[in-house]
NUTI-841494 format. One record per residue (C-alpha): z, y, x. Coordinates in nm, 2 decimals. Each point is the difference from the previous one (the first is absolute). Example, Ala and Ser with C-alpha at 12.3 -4.5 7.8 and 13.67 -1.06 7.14 Angstrom:
NUTI-841494
@up->0.78	north->-0.45	east->1.23 .
@up->-0.07	north->0.34	east->0.14 .
END
This chain:
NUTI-841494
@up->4.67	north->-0.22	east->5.44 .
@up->-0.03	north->0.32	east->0.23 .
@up->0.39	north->-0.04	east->0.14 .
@up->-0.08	north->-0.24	east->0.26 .
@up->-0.27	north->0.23	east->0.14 .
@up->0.20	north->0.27	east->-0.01 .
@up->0.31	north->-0.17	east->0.19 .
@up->-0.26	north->-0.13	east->0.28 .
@up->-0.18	north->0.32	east->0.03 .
@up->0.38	north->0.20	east->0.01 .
@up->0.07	north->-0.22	east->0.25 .
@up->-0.29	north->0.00	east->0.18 .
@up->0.00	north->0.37	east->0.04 .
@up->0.36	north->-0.03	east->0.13 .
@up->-0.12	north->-0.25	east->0.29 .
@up->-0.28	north->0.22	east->0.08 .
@up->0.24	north->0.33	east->0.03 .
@up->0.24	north->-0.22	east->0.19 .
@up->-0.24	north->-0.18	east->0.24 .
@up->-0.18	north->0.28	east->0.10 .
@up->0.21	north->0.34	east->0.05 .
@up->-0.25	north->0.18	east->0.20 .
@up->-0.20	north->0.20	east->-0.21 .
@up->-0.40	north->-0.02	east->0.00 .
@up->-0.33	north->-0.01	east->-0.22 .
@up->0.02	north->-0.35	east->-0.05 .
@up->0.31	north->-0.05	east->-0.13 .
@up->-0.01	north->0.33	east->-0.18 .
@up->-0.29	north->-0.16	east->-0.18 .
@up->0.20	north->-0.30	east->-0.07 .
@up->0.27	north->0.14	east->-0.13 .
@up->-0.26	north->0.21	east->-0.25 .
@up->-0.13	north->-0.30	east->-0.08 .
@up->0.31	north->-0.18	east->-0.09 .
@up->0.11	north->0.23	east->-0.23 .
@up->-0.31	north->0.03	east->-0.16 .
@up->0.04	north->-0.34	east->-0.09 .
@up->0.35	north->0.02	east->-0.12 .
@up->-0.01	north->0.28	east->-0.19 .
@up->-0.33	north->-0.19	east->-0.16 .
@up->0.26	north->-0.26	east->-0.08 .
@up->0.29	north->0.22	east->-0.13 .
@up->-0.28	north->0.13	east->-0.23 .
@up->-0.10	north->-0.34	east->-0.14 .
@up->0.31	north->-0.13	east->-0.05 .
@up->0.12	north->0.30	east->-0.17 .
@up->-0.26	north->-0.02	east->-0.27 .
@up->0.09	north->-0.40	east->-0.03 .
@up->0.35	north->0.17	east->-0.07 .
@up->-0.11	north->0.25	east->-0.24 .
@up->-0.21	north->-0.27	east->-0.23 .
@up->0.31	north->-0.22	east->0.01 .
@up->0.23	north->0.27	east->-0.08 .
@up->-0.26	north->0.12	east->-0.30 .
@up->-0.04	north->-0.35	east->-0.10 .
@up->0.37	north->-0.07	east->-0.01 .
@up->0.06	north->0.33	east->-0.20 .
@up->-0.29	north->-0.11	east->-0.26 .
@up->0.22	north->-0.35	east->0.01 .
@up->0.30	north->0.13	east->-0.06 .
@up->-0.11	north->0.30	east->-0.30 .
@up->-0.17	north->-0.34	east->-0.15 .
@up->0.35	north->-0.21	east->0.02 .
@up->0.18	north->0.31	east->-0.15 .
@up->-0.22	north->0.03	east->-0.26 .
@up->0.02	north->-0.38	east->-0.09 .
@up->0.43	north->0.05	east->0.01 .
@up->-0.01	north->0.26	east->-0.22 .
@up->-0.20	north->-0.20	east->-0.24 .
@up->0.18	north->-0.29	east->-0.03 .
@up->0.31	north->0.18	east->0.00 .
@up->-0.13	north->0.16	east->-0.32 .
@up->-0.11	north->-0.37	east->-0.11 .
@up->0.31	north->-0.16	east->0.09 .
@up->0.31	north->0.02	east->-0.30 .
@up->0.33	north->0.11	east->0.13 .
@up->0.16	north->-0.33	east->-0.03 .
@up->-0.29	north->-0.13	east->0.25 .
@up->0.13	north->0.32	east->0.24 .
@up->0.34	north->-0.03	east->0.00 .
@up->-0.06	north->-0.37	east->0.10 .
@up->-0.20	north->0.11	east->0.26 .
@up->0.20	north->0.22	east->0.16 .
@up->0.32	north->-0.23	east->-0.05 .
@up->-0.20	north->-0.26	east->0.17 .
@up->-0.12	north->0.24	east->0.31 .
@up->0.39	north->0.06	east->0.00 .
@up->0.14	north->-0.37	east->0.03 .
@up->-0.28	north->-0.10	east->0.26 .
@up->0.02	north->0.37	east->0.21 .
@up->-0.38	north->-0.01	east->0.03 .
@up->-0.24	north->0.27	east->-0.10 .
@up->-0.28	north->0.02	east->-0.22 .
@up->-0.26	north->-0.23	east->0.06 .
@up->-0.38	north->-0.06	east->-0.15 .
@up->0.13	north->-0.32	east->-0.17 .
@up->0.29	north->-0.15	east->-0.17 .
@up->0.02	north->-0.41	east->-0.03 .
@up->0.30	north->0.04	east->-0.26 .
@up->-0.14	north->0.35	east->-0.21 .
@up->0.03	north->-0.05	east->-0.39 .
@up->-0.34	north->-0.06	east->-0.18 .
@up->-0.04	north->0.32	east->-0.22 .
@up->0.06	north->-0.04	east->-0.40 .
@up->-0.18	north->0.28	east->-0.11 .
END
């Protein structure tokens, strides 16, 4: 993962503003080059985010899809046990139930 890099290099280009106050080609050129390198890593790990954030958004259209379906599937006596169930035990929906009703349709 990029966020290692990009803690070292922001931290890196803190030392080297620190350590050296006096201005000069050299550590101009450092500096240039440091945040070259970080911006280089903001980049990358911002496009890791974006394909996780797409991929999580494709995950999560899927999963609502799937809900809406067995919703429709599911008899009303099989809902209203559900949601009495989620009630008693204060949890919220999950992919699986241990105790759901086989359907009789």
């Amino acid at each position: 993962s990029a966020v290692p890099a990009i803690s070292v290099m922001f931290e890196l280009k803190i030392s080297v503003s620190q350590f050296c106050s006096v201005s000069s080609p050299s550590l101009t050129h450092t500096q240039d080059l440091v945040k070259s390198h970080l911006m280089y890593a903001v980049r990358e790990e911002v496009e890791v985010l974006k394909e996780q954030i797409k991929e999580l958004v494709d995950r999560n259209a899927l999963l609502e899809r799937e809900n809406a379906l067995l919703k429709s599937l599911a008899n009303p006596e099989q809902l209203s046990q559900l949601q009495a169930q989620l009630r008693s035990t204060g949890s919220t929906v999950t992919g699986s139930s241990g105790s759901s009703p086989a359907s009789t349709a």
